[in-house]
VOPAGU-2260 file (C-alpha; in pm, 1 decimal, decimal comma):
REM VOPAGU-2260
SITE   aa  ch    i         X         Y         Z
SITE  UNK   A    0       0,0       0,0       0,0
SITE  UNK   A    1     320,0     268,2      48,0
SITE  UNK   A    2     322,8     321,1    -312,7
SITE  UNK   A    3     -34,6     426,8    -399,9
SITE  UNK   A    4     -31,7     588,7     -37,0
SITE  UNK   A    5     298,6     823,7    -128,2
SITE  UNK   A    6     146,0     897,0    -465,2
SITE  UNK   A    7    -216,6    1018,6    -352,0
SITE  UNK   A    8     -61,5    1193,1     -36,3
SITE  UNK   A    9     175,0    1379,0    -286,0
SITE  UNK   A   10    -108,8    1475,8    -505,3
SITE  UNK   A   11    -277,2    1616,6    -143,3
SITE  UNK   A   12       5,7    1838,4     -68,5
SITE  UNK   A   13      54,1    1979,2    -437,8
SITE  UNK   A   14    -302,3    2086,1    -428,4
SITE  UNK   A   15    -235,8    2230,9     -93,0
SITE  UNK   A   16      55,4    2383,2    -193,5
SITE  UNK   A   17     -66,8    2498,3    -570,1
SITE  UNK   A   18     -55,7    2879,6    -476,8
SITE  UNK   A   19     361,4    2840,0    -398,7
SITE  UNK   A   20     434,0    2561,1    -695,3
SITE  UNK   A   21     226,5    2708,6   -1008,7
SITE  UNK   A   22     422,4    2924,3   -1169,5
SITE  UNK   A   23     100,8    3143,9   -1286,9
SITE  UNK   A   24    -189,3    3268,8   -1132,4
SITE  UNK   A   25    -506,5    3012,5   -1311,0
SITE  UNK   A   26    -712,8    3248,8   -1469,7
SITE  UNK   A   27    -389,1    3499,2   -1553,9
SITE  UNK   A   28    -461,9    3554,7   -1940,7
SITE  UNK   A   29    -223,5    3616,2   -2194,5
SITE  UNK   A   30    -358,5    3621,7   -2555,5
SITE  UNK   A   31       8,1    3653,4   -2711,2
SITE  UNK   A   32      40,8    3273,7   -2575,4
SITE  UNK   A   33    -288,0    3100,7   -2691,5
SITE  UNK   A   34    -257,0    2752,1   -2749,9
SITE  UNK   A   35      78,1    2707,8   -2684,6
SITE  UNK   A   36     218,1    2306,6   -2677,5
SITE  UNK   A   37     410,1    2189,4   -2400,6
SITE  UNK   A   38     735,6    2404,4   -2306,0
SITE  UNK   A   39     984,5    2532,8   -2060,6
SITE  UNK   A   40     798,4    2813,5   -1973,2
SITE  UNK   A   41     443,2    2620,9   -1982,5
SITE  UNK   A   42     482,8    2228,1   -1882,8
SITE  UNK   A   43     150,7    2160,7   -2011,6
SITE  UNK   A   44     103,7    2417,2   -2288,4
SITE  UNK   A   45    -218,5    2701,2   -2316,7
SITE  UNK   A   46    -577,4    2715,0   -2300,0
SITE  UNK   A   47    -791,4    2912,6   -2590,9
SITE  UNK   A   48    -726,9    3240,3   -2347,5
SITE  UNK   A   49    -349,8    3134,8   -2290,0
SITE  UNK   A   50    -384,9    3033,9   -1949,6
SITE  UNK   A   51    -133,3    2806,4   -1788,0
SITE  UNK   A   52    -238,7    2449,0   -1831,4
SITE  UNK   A   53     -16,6    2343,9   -1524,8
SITE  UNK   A   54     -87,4    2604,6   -1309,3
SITE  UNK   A   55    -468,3    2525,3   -1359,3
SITE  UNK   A   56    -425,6    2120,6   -1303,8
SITE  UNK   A   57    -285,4    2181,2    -974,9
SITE  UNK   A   58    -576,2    2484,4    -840,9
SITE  UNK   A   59    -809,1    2209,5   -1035,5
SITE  UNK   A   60    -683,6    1946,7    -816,7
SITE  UNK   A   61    -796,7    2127,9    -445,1
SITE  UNK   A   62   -1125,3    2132,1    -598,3
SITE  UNK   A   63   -1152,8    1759,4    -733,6
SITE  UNK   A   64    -966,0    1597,4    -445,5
SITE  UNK   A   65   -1221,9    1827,6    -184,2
SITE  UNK   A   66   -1491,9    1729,9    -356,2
SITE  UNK   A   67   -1362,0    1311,9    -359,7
SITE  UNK   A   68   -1266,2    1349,5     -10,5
SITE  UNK   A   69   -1524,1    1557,5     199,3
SITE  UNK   A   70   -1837,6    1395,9     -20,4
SITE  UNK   A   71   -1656,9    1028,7      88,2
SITE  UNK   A   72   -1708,9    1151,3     456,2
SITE  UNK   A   73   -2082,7    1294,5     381,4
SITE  UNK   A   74   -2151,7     892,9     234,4
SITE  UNK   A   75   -1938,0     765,8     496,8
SITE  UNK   A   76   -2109,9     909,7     769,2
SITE  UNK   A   77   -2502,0     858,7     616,3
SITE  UNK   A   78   -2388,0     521,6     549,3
SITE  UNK   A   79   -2288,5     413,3     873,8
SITE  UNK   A   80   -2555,6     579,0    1081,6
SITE  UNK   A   81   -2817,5     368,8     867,1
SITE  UNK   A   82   -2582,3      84,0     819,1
SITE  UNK   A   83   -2576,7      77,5    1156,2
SITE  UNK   A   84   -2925,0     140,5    1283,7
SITE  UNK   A   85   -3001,8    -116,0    1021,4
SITE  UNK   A   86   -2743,3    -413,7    1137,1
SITE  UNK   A   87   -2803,5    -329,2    1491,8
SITE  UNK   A   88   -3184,2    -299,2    1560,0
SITE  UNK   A   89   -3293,0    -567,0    1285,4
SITE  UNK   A   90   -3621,2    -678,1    1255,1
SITE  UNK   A   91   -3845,2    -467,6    1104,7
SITE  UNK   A   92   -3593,4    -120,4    1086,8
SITE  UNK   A   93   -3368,8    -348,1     914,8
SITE  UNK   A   94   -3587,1    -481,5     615,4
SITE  UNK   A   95   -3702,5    -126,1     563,8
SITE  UNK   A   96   -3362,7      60,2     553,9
SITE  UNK   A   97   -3190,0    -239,4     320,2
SITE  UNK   A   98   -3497,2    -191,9     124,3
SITE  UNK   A   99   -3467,2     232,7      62,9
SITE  UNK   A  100   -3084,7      92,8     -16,1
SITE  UNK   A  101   -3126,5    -117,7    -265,0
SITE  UNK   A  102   -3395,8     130,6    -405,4
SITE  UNK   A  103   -3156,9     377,4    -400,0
SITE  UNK   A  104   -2891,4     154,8    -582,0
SITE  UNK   A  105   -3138,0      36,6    -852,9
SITE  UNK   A  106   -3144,1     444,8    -942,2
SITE  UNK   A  107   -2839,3     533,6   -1190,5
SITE  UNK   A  108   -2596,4     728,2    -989,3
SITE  UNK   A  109   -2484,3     970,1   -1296,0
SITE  UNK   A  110   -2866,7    1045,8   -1421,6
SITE  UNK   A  111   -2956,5    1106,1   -1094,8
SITE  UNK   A  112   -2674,9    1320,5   -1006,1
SITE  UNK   A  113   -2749,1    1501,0   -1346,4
SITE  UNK   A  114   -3061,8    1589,7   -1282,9
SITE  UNK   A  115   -3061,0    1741,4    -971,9
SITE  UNK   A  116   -2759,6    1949,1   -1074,1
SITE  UNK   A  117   -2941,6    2098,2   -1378,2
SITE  UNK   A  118   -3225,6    2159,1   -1149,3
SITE  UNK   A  119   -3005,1    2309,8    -841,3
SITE  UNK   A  120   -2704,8    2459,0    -983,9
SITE  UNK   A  121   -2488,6    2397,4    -701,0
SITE  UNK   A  122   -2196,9    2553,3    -538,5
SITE  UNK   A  123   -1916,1    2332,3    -478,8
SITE  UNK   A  124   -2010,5    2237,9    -141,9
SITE  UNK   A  125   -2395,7    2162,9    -223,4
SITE  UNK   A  126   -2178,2    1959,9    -496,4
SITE  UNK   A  127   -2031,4    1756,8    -207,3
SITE  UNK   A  128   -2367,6    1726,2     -31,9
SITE  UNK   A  129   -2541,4    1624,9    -344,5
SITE  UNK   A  130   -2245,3    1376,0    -448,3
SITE  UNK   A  131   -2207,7    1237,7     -72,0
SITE  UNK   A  132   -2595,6    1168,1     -65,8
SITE  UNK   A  133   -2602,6     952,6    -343,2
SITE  UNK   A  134   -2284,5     767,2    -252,1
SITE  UNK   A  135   -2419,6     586,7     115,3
SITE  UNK   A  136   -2544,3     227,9     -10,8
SITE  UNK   A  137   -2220,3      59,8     -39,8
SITE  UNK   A  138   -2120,0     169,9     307,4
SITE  UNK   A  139   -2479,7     102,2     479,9
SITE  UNK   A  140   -2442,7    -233,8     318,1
SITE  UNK   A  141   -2076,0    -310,8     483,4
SITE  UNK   A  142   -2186,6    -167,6     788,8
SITE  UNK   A  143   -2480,4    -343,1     839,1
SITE  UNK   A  144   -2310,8    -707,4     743,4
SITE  UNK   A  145   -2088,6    -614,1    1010,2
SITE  UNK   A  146   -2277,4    -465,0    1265,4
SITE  UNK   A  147   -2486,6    -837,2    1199,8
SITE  UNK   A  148   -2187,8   -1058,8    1236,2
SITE  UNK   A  149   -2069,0    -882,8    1512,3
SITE  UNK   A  150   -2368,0    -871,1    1704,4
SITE  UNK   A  151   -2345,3   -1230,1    1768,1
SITE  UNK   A  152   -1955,9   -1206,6    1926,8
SITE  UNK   A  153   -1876,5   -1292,6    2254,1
SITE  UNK   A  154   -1766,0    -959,3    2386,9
SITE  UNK   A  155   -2063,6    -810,4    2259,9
SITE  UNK   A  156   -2289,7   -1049,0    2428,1
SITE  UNK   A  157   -2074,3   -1003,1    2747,9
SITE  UNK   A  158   -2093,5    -638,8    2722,4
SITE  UNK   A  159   -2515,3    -657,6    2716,2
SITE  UNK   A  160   -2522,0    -917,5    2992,6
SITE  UNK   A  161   -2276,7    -709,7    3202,4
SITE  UNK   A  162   -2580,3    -387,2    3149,4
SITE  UNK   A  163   -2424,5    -191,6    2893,8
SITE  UNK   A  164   -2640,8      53,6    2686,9
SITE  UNK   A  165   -2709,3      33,1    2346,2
SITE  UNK   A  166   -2494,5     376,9    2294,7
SITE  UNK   A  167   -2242,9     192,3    2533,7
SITE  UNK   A  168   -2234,5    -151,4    2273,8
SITE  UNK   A  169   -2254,0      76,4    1938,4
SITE  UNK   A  170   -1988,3     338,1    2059,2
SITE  UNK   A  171   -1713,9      87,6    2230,4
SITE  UNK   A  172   -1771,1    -232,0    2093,4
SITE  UNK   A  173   -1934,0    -226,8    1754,3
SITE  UNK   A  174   -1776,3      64,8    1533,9
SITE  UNK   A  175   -1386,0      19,0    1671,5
SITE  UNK   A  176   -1447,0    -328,8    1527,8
SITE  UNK   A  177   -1626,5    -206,1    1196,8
SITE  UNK   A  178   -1375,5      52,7    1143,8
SITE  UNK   A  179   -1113,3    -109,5     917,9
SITE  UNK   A  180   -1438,8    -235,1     719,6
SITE  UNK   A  181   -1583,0     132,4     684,8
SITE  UNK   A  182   -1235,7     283,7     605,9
SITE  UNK   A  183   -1264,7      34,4     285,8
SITE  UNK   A  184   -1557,4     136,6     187,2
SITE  UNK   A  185   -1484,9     498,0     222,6
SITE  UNK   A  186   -1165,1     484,2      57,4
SITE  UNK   A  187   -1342,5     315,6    -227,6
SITE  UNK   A  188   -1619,5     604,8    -231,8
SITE  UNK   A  189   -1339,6     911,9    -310,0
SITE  UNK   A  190   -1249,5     684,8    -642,5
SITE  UNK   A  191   -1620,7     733,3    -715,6
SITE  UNK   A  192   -1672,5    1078,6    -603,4
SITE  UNK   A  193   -1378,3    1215,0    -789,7
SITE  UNK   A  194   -1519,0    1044,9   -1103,1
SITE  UNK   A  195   -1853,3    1107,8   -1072,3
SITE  UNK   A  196   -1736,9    1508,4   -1017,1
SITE  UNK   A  197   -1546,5    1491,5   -1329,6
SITE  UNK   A  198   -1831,0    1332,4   -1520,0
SITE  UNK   A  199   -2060,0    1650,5   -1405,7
SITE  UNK   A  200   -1809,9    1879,7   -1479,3
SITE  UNK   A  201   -1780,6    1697,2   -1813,6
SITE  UNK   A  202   -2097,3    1734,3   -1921,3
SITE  UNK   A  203   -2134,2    2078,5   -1794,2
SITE  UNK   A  204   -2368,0    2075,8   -1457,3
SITE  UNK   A  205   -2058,9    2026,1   -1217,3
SITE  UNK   A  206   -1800,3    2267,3   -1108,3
SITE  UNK   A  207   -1875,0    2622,2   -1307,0
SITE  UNK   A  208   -1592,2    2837,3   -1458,2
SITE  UNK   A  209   -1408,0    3023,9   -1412,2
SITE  UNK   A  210   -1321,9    2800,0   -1120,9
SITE  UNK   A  211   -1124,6    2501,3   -1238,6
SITE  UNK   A  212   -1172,4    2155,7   -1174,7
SITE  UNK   A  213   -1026,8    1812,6   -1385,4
SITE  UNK   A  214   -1340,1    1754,8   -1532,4
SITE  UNK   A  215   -1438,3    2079,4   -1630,0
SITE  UNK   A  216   -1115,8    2116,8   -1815,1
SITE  UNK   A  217   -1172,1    1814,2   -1982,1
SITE  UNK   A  218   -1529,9    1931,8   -2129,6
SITE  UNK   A  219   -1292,5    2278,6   -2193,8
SITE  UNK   A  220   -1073,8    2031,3   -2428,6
SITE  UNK   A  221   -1304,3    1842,9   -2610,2
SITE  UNK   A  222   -1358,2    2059,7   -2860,9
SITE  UNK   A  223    -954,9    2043,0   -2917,3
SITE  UNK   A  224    -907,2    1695,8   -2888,3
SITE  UNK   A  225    -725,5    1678,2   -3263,3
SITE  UNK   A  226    -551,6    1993,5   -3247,1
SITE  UNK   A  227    -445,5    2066,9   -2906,3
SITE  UNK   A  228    -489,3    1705,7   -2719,5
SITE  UNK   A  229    -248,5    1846,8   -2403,7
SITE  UNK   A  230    -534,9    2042,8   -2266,5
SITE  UNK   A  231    -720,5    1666,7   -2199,9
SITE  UNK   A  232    -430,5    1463,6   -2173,2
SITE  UNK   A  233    -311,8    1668,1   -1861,0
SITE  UNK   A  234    -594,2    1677,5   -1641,0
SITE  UNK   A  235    -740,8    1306,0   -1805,9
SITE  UNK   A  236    -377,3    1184,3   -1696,5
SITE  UNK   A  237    -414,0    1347,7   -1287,6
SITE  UNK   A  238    -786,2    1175,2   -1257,6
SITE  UNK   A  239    -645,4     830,4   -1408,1
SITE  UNK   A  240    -331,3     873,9   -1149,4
SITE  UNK   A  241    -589,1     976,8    -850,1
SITE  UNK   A  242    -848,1     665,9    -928,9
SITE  UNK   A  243    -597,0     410,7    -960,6
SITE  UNK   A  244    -387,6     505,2    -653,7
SITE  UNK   A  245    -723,1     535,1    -445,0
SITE  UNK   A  246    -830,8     216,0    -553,8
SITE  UNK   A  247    -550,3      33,8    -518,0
SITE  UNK   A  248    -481,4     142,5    -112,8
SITE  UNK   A  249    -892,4      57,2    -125,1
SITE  UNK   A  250    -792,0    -289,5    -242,0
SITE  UNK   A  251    -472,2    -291,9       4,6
SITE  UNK   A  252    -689,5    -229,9     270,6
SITE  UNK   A  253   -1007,7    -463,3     163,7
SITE  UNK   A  254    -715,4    -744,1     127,0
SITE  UNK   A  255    -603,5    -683,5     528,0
SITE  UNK   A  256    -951,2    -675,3     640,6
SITE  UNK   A  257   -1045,8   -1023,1     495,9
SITE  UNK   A  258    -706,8   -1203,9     657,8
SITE  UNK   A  259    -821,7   -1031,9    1002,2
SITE  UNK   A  260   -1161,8   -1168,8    1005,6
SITE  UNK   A  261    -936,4   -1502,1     832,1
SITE  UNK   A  262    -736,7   -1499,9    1192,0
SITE  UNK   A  263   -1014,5   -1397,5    1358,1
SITE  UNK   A  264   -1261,7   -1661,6    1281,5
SITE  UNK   A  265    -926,0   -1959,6    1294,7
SITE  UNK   A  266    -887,5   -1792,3    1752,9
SITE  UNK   A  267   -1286,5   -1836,0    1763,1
SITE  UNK   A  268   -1230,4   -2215,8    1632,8
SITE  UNK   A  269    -975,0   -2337,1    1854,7
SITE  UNK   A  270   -1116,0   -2144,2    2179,7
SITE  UNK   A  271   -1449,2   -2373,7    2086,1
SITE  UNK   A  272   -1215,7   -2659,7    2024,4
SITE  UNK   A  273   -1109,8   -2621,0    2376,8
């Protein structure tokens, strides 16, 4: 995992640090260089107004990785407060949360999230919200399988007979357990968000110029894709890099949880066994 890890932590702290590393402000226009290629003096050529391609990847980037990151926590957190209301309470609460999930997951995400932009027009933090909202299944589902599974474990069932509270069970017991399960998921869910942002921004209902994001570069480009294909290959080229290196810590992490519960499960056998 130190490899994707280094490379998406790098990409957090040149975002952070665009306003010191870009060598020109990202809307600065300069008509003498329109549509420059790829240079010394611009690394990733000119836009139509001869802005800095580079300099607008990396002020792009704050808003594409805040918008993967906080709408993660927004689906993160909606998806383990049902997830775990669901898994916890069962009965009844249970097959009517699971069944607004998998309504919700039978909806296409993109459509969905299309729509309500057109109708909305949101700033980039209603953005997050709306992005975040329709991102919660995947987590509720995790939660809830593991709020189930360990609802039947021994130190849970101690912790009830010895009078705990439900807050008491949920709080100490249940999510410090779930957590490495929930970090998967939400690891998972930036990949998502950050495409699903570009895809708005693509099509024109996402982030609004002048503000830069990946994706709203890339619907900037396509009408240069033969002539000037730097103006897509750059930003294309920073969400590939961001996806795959999310993913893959994602997978990393999904790979560790699985031979924990593996160990796990192997301790519970032999304790019966004796």
């Amino acid at each position: 995992m130190r490899t994707p890890a280094i490379v998406f932590v790098a990409l957090v702290v040149a975002a952070l640090a665009a306003p010191l590393v870009a060598p020109y402000a990202p809307e600065r226009i300069d008509l003498s260089s329109r549509r420059e290629s790829p240079s010394r003096a611009h690394v990733f050529g000119t836009d139509d107004l001869g802005r800095d391609v580079f300099s607008r990847v990396l002020y792009g980037a704050r808003v594409s990785l805040a918008v993967g990151l906080f709408s993660a926590a927004v689906a993160g957190a909606l998806g383990v407060a049902i997830g775990g209301v669901a898994g916890y309470a069962g009965g009844a609460a249970d097959a009517a949360l699971m069944r607004a999930t998998d309504a919700m997951l039978a909806i296409p995400r993109l459509p969905l999230l299309m729509i309500a932009a057109v109708v909305l027009q949101p700033s980039v933090p209603w953005l997050i919200v709306l992005i975040g909202s329709a991102g919660w299944m995947e987590t509720a589902r995790v939660v809830r399988a593991e709020f189930r599974s360990l609802g039947a474990a021994g130190f849970v069932e101690s912790a009830r007979a010895a009078g705990a509270s439900h807050a008491r069970v949920l709080a100490r017991h249940l999510l410090p357990n779930a957590a490495q399960a929930v970090a998967v998921s939400v690891t998972l869910a930036v990949a998502r968000a950050i495409l699903l942002e570009s895809a708005l921004s693509f099509f024109g209902v996402g982030v609004h110029p002048p503000a830069a994001s990946w994706g709203n570069m890339l619907y900037q480009a396509q009408a240069a894709l033969s002539t000037e294909p730097w103006l897509a290959i750059a930003p294309g080229a920073f969400i590939l890099l961001t996806t795959v290196s999310v993913s893959m810590i994602g997978d990393r992490l999904a790979s560790g949880t699985q031979r924990a519960h593996s160990a796990e499960r192997e301790t519970d056998g032999r304790a019966r066994l004796r």
